[in-house]
Structures are given as C-alpha cells and as structure tokens.
C-alpha positions as CSV (number, residue, x, y, z in Angstrom):
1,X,0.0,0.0,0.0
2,X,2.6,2.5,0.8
3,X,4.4,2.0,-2.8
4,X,1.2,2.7,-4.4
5,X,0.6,6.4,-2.4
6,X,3.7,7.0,-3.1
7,X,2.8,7.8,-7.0
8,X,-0.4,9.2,-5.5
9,X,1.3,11.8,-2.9
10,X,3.5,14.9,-3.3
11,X,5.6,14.9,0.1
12,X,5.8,18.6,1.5
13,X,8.0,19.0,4.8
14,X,6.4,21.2,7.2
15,X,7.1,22.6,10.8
16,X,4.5,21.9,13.2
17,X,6.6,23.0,16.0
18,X,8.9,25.9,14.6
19,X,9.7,27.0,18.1
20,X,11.4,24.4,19.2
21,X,15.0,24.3,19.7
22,X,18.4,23.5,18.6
23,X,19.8,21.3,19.5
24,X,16.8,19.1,20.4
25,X,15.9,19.5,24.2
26,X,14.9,16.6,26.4
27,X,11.2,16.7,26.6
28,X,9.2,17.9,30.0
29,X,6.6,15.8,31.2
30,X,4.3,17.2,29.1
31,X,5.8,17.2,26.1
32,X,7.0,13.5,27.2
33,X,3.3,12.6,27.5
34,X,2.3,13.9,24.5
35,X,5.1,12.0,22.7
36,X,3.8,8.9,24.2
37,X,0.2,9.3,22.6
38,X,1.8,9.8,19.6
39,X,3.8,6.6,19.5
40,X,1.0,4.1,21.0
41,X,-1.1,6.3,18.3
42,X,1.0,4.9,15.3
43,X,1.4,1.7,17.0
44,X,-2.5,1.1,16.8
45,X,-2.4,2.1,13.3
46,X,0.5,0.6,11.7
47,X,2.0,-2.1,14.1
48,X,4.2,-3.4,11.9
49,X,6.4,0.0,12.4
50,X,9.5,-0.2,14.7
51,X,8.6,3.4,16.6
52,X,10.5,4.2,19.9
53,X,9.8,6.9,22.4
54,X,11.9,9.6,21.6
55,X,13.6,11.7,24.2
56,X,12.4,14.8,22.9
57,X,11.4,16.8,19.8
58,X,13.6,18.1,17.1
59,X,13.1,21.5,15.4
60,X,13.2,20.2,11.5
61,X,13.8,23.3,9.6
62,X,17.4,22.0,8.4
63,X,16.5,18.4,7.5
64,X,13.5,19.7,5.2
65,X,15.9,21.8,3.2
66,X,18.1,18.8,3.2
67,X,15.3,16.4,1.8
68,X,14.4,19.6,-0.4
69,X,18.3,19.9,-1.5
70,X,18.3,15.7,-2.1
71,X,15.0,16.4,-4.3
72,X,16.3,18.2,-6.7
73,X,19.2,16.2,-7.0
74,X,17.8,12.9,-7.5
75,X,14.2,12.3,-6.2
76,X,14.5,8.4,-5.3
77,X,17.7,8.6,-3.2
78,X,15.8,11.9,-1.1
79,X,13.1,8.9,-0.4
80,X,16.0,7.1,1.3
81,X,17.3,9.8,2.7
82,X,14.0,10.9,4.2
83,X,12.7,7.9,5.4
84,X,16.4,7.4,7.1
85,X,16.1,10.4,8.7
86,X,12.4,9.2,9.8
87,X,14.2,6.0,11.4
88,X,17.0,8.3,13.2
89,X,14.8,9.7,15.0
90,X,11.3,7.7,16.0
91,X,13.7,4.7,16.1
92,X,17.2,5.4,17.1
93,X,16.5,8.3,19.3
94,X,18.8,10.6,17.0
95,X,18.5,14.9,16.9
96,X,17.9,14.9,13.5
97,X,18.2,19.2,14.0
98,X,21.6,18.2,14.6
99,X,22.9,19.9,11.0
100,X,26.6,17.5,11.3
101,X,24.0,14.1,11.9
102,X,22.0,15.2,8.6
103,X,25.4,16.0,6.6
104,X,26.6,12.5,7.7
105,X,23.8,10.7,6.5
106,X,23.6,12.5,3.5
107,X,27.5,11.0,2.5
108,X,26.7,7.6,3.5
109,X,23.8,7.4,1.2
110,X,26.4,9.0,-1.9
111,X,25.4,12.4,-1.4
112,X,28.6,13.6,-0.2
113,X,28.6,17.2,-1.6
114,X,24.6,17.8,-0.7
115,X,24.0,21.6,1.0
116,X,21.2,24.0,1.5
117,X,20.9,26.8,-0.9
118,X,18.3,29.7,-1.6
119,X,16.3,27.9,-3.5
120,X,15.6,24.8,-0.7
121,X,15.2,27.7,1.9
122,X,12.6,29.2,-0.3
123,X,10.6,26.0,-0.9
124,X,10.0,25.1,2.8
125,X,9.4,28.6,3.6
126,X,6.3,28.4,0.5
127,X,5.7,24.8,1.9
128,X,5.6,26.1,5.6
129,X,3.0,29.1,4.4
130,X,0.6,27.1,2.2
131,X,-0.2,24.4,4.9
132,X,-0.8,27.0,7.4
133,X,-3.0,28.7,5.1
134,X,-5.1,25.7,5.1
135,X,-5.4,26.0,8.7
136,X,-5.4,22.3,9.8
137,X,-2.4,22.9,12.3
138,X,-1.9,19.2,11.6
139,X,0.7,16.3,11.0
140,X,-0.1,14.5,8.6
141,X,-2.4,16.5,6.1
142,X,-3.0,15.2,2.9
143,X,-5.1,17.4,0.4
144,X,-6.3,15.7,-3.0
145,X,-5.7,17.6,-6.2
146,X,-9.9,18.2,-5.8
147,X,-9.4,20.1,-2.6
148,X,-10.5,17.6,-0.7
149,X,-8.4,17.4,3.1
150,X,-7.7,14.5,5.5
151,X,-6.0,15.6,9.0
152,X,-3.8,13.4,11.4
153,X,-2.9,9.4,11.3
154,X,-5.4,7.2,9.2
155,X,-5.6,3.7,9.4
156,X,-5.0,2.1,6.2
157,X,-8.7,1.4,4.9
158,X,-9.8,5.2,5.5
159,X,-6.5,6.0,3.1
160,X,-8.1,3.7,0.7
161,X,-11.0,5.8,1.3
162,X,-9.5,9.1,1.1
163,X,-7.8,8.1,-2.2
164,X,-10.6,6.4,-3.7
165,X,-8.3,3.6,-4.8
C-alpha cells in the first residue's frame, strides 16, 4: 500500500513546532506525554512499524531543506534519505536538527557534496506558508488535487477511502 501512495502523494516538509529548539531538548513531562500518545497512536495504526519513544522533539527546519536539496538532486535517493532520517529519530533516538548528523547521512547514502541553498530555503518557507493557510495545524495532512483534506494518522482502509483507490 505505501508504494502505491507514493505515486499518489507529493511529500511537503512542514514545521509543526517551529519553536522548538536547537539542539533538540529533552522533553518535560508534558511534552513526554504527548510524545507517548503519539507513539502508541501509530502503533494502533501501523504495528508493523519499529517506533520508539523519543527523548524529545527536534526542530526540522534544516533536514526539510536537506530532503528539499536531495530532491532536486535525484528524487528516489531523497526517499531514502528521508525515510532514514524518519528512522534516526522515531527509532534510534537521534537529533535529526543536529545539522553535522544530517550531513553525515547524506555522505553515506552518496550524497557527499549535498548543502542548503536559496532555493531549498525558499521551498520550505512556500511549503511552511501554504499548509498553514489551510489551517489544519496538523501532521499529517493530505489534500487531494480536488481540494479535498484528510487531517492526522489514518488507518489504512480510511487512506483507501480518502484516495478512492
């Protein structure tokens, strides 16, 4: 199922916590508690997904110019490179606002060379602006090319749904 959205879904970075620090802060008790729904959250939906509790929350400006910056380079290795980045932190624990942890991966997947320039900046900052325009205040939100908006985790039959597929 998740190879199929993939043709079906434009991936947009987004900051739903801009404040937050770097480097990543260990989370208070009530960020802690929050990061707990979150987890037993996914792991009702998708068990199959090797999730950890994090010790805190990362600010991800930098690594959504660094998937942005891997984009334009070659699309299928910034899939790699962001769902690595997804495993550093949910599953390893890893800071992944930590800009020498993002460079690092980048060279072990061949990207040696990969840096943020004005034009990365500029597409998460028009990414950033366009899903708050649509107000959900929410990770994930998918919007179909009708308009059409779906808000937080879904299990997989109400993405069948949402999709129509």
């Amino acid at each position: 199922m998740a190879l199929r959205l993939t043709s079906l879904v434009e991936w947009r970075g987004v900051q739903h916590a801009g404040e937050l620090p770097v480097p990543m802060e260990i989370a208070n008790y009530s960020l802690s508690r929050a990061l707990e729904k979150e987890v037993v959250m996914v792991k009702s939906l998708a068990p199959e997904l090797d999730i950890s509790f994090p010790l805190g929350k990362p600010n991800t400006l930098r690594a959504i110019q660094y998937v942005i910056s891997a984009q334009q380079r070659d699309p299928m290795l910034a899939l790699v490179y962001r769902h690595t980045l997804a495993r550093e932190f949910w599953v390893n624990g890893e800071d992944i606002s930590n800009e020498t942890l993002l460079v690092n991966l980048a060279r072990e997947l061949g990207m040696p060379d990969l840096t943020i320039d004005k034009a990365s900046e500029s597409i998460a900052d028009r990414w950033q602006r366009e899903w708050e325009h649509l107000g959900t205040a929410s990770v994930p939100t998918l919007q179909r090319e009708d308009g059409e908006v779906a808000v937080g985790l879904m299990s997989n039959e109400d993405l069948k749904k949402f999709f129509d597929i």
